[in-house]
Backbone as CSV, one residue per row, in Angstrom:
resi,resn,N_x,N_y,N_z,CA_x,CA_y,CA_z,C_x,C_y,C_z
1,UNK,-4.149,-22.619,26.431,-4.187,-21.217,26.817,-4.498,-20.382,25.571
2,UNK,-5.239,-19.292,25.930,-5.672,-18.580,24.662,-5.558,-17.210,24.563
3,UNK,-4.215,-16.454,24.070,-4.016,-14.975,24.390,-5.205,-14.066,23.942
4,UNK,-4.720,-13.065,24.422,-5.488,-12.110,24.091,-5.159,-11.548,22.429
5,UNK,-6.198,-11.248,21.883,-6.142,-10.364,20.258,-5.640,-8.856,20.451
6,UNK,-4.567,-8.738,19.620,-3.963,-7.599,19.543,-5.182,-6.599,19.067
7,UNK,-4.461,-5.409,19.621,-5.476,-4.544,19.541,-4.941,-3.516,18.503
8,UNK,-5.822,-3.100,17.729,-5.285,-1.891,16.552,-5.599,-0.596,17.096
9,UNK,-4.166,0.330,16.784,-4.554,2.061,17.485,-4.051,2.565,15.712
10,UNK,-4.508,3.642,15.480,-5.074,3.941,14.624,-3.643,4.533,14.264
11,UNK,-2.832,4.716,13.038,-1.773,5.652,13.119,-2.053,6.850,12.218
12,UNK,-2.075,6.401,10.851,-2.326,7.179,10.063,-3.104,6.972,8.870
13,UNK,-3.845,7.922,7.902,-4.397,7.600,6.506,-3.469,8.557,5.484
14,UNK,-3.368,7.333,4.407,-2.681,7.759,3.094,-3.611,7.760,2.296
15,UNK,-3.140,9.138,1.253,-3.533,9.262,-0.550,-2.223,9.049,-0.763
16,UNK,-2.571,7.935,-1.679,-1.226,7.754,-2.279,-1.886,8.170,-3.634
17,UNK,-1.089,9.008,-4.654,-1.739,9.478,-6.096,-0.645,8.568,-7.076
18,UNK,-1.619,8.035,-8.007,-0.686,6.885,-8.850,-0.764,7.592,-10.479
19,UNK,0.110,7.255,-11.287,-0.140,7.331,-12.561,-0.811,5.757,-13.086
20,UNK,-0.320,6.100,-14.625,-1.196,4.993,-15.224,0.056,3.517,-14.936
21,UNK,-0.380,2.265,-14.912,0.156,1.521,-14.799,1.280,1.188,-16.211
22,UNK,2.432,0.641,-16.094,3.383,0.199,-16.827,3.575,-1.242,-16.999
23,UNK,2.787,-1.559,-17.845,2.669,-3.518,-18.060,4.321,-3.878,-18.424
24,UNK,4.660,-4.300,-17.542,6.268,-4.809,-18.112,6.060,-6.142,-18.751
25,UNK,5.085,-7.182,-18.936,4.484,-8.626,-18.954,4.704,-9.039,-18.528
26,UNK,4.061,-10.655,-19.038,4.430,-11.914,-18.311,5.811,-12.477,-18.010
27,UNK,5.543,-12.602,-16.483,7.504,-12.533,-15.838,7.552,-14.221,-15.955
28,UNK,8.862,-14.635,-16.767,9.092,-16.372,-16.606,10.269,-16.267,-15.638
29,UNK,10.188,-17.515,-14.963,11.530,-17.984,-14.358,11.284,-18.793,-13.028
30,UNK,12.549,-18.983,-12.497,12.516,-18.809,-10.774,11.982,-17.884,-9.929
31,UNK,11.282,-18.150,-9.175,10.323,-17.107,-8.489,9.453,-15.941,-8.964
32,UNK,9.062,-16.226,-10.380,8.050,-15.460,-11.280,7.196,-16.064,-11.426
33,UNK,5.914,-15.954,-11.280,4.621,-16.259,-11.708,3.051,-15.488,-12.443
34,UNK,3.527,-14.589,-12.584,2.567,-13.971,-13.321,3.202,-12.503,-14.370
35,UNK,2.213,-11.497,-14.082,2.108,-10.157,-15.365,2.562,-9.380,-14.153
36,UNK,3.528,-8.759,-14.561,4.457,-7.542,-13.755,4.176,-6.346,-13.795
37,UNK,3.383,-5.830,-13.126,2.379,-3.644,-13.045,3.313,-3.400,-12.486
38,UNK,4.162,-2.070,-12.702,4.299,-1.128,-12.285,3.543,0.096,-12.158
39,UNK,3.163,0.586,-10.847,2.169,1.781,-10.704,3.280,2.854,-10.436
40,UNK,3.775,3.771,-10.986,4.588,5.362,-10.754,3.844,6.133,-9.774
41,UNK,4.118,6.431,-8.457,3.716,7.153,-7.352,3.812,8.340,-7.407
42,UNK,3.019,9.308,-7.602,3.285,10.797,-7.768,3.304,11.913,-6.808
43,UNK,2.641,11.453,-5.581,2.238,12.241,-4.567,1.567,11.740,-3.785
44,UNK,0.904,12.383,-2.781,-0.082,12.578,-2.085,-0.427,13.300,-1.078
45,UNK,-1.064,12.420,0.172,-1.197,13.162,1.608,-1.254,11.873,2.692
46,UNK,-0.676,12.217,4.017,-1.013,11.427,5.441,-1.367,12.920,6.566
47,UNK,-2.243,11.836,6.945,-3.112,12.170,8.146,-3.573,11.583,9.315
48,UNK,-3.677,12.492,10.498,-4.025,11.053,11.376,-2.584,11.680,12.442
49,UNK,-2.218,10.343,13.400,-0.761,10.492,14.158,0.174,11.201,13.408
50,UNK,0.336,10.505,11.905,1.160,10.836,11.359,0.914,11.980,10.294
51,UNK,1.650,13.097,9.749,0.887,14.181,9.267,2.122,14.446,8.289
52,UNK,1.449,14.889,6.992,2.747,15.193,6.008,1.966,14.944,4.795
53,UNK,3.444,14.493,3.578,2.965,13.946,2.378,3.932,12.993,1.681
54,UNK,2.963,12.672,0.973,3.431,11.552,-0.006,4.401,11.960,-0.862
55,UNK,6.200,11.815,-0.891,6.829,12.197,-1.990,6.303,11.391,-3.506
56,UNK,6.831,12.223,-4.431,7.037,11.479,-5.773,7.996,11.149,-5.770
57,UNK,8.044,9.641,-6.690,9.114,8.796,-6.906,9.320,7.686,-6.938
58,UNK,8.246,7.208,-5.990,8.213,5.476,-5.392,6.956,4.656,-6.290
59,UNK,6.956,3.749,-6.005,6.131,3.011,-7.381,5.417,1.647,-6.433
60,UNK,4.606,1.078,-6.890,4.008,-0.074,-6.491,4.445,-1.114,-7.609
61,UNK,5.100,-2.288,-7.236,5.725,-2.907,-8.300,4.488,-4.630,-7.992
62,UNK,3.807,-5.133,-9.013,2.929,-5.522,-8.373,2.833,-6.615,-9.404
63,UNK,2.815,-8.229,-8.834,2.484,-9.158,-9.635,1.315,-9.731,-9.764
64,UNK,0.604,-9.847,-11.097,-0.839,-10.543,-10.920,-0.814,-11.352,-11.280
65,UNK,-1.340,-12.349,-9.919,-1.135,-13.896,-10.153,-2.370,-14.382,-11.009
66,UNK,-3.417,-13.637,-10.976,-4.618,-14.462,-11.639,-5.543,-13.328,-11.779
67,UNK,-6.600,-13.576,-12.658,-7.512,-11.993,-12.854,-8.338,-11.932,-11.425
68,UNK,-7.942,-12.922,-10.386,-8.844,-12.443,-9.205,-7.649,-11.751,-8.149
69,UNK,-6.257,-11.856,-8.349,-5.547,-11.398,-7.369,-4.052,-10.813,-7.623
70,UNK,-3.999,-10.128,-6.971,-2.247,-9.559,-7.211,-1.895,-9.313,-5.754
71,UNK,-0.306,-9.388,-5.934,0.406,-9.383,-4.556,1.323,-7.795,-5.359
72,UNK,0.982,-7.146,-4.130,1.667,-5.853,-4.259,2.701,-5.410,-3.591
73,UNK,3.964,-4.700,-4.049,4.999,-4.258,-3.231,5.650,-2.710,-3.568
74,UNK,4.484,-1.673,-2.344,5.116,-0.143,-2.974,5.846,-0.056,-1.676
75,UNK,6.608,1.154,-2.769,7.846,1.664,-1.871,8.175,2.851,-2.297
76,UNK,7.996,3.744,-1.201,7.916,5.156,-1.294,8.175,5.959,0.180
77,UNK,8.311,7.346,-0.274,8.783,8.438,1.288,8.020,9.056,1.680
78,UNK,7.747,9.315,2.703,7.218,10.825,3.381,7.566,11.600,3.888
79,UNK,7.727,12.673,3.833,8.453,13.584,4.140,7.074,13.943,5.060
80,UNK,7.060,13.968,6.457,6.494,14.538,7.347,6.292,15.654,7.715
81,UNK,5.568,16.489,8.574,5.363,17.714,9.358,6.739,17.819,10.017
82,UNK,7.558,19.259,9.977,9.103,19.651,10.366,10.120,19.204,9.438
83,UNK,10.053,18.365,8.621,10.882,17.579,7.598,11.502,16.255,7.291
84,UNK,11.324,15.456,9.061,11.403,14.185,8.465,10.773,13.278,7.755
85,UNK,11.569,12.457,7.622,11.405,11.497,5.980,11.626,9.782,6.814
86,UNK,10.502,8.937,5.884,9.946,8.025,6.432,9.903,7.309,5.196
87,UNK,10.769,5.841,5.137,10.855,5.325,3.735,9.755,3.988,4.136
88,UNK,8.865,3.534,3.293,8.070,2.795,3.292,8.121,1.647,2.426
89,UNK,7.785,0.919,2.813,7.862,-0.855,2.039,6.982,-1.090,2.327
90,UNK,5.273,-1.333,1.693,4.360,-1.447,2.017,3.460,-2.953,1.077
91,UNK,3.745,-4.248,1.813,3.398,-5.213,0.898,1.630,-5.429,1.063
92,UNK,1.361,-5.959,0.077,-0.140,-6.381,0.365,-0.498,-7.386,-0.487
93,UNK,-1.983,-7.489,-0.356,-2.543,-8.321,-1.190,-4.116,-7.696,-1.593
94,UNK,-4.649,-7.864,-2.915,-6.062,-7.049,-3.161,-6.118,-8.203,-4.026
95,UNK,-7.524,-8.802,-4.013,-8.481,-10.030,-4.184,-10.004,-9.594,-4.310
96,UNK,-10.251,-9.862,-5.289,-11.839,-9.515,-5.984,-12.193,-10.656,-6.876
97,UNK,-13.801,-10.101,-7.405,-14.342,-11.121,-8.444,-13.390,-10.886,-9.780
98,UNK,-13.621,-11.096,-10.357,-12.781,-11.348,-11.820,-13.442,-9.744,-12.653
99,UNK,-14.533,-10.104,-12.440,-15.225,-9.138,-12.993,-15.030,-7.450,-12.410
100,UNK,-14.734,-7.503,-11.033,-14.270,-6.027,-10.329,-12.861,-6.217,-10.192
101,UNK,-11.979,-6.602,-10.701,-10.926,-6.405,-10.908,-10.740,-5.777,-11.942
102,UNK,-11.653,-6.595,-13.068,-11.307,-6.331,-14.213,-11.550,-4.260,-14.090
103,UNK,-12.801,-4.196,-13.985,-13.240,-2.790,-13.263,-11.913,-1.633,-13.187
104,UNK,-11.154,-2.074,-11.749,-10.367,-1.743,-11.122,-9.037,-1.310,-12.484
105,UNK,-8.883,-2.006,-13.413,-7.566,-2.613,-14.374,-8.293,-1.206,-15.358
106,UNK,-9.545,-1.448,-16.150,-10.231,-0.344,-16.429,-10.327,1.670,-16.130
107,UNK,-9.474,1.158,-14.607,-10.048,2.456,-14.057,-11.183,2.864,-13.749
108,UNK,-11.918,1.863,-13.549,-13.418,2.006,-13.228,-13.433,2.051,-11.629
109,UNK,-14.733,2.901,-11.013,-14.958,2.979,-9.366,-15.706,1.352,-9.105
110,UNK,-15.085,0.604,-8.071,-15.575,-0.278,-7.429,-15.650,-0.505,-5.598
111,UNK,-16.737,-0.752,-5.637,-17.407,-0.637,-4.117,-15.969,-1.456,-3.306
112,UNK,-15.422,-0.602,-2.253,-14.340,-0.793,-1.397,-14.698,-2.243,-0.695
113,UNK,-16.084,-2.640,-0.389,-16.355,-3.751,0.137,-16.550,-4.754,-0.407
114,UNK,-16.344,-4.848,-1.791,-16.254,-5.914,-2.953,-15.189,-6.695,-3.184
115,UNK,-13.848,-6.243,-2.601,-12.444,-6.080,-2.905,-11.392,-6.023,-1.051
116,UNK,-11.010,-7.433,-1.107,-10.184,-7.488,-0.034,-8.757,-6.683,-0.275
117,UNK,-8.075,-5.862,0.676,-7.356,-5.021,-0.137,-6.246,-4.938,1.567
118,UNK,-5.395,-5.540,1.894,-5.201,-5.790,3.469,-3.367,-5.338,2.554
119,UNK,-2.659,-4.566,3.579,-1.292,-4.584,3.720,-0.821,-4.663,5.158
120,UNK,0.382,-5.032,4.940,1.655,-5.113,5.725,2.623,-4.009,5.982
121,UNK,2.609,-2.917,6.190,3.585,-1.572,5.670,4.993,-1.630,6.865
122,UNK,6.151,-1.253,6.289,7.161,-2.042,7.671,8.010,-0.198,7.110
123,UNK,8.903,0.139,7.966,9.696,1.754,8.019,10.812,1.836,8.559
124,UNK,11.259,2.717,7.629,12.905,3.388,8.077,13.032,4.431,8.413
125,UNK,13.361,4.989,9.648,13.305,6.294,9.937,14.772,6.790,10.140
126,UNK,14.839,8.164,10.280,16.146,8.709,10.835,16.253,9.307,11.495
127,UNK,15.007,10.217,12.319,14.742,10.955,13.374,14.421,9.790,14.786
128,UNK,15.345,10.148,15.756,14.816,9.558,16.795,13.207,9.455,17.350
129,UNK,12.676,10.488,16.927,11.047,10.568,17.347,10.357,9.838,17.177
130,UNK,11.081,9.112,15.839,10.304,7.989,14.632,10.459,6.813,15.120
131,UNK,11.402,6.374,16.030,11.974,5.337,16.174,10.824,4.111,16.281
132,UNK,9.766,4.370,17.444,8.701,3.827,17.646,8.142,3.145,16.434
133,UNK,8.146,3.455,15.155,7.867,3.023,13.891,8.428,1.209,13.453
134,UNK,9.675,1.590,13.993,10.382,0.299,13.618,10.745,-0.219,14.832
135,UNK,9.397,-0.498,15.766,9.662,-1.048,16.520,8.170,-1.786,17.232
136,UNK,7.297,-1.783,16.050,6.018,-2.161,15.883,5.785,-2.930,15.287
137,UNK,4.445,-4.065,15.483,4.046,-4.068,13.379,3.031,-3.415,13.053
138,UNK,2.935,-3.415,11.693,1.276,-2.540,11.644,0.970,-3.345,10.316
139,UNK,-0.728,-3.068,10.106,-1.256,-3.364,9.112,-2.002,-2.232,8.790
140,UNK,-2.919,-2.851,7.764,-3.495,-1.712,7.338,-4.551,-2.204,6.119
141,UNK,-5.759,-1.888,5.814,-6.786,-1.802,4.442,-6.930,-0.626,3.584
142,UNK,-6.870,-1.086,2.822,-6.912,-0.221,1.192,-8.125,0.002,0.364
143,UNK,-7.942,0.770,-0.167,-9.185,0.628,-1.647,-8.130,1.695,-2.819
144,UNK,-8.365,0.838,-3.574,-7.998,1.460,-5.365,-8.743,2.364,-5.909
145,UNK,-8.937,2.873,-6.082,-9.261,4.407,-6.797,-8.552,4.273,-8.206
146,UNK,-9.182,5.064,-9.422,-8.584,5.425,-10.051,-7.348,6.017,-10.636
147,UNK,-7.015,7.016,-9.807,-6.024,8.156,-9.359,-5.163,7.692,-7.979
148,UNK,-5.896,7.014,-7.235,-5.096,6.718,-6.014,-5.462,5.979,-5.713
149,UNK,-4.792,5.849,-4.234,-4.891,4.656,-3.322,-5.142,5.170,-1.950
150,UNK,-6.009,4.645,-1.266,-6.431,5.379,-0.453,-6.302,4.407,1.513
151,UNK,-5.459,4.339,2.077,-4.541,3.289,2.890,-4.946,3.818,4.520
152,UNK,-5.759,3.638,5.349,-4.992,3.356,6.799,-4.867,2.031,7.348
153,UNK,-4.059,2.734,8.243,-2.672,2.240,8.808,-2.843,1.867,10.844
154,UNK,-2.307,0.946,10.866,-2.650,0.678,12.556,-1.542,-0.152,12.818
155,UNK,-1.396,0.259,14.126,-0.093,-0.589,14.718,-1.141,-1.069,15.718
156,UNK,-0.297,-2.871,15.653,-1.021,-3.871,16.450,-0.012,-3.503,17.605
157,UNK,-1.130,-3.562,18.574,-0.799,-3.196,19.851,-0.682,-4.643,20.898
């Protein structure tokens, strides 16, 4: 038997605005494998279902396993349209040539279609309205920017 493919409805698009990265280095141990980025989250904007902005505060804490890939884990709020607030855990993964990474590490612009850039984003809400949030999954594609990060978002239907 062969189900049917979930279907994506569109929720929202993020600017997420980043500062410069914070090389903490090479992480040793149990469950460490690579160079430890911290990206400092400063702001932004959402649009779309969801409407508001990006607080400052939250950071992308991000390990690079190899100059072609890093596994990313930001976590940050939004404070929405009326005032609720929406805490985000947003994991991913972004995979390129060696050479447009390197780009990317640079701060250099690289073509969004060069660069697999796929998250997982999962939410905590406190307004009943929201509830629907954590009671989904969603994914979502990215592209790196210099300054930001630029994210929509879809709940598999």
């Amino acid at each position: 038997m062969t189900l049917p493919a979930p279907a994506l409805e569109h929720v929202a698009d993020l600017t997420v605005l980043v500062a410069a990265p914070v090389e903490a280095g090479q992480v040793r141990g149990a469950n460490s494998r690579g160079l430890r980025r911290i990206i400092p989250i400063t702001g932004g904007s959402v649009t779309g279902r969801l409407r508001g902005r990006v607080l400052p505060g939250g950071a992308d804490f991000q390990i690079v396993v190899s100059d072609t890939l890093a596994e990313l884990d930001a976590r940050y709020l939004l404070e929405l349209e009326g005032g609720a607030r929406v805490y985000v855990r947003n994991r991913a993964l972004r995979r390129g040539s060696a050479g447009d990474i390197a780009r990317l590490v640079r701060g250099e612009p690289v073509d969004p279609a060069a660069v697999y850039f796929r998250c997982v984003p999962s939410f905590e809400v406190s307004h009943p309205s929201l509830a629907w949030l954590t009671e989904s999954l969603f994914v979502g594609t990215g592209v790196r920017h210099p300054d930001r990060v630029e994210l929509s978002l879809f709940r598999l239907g």
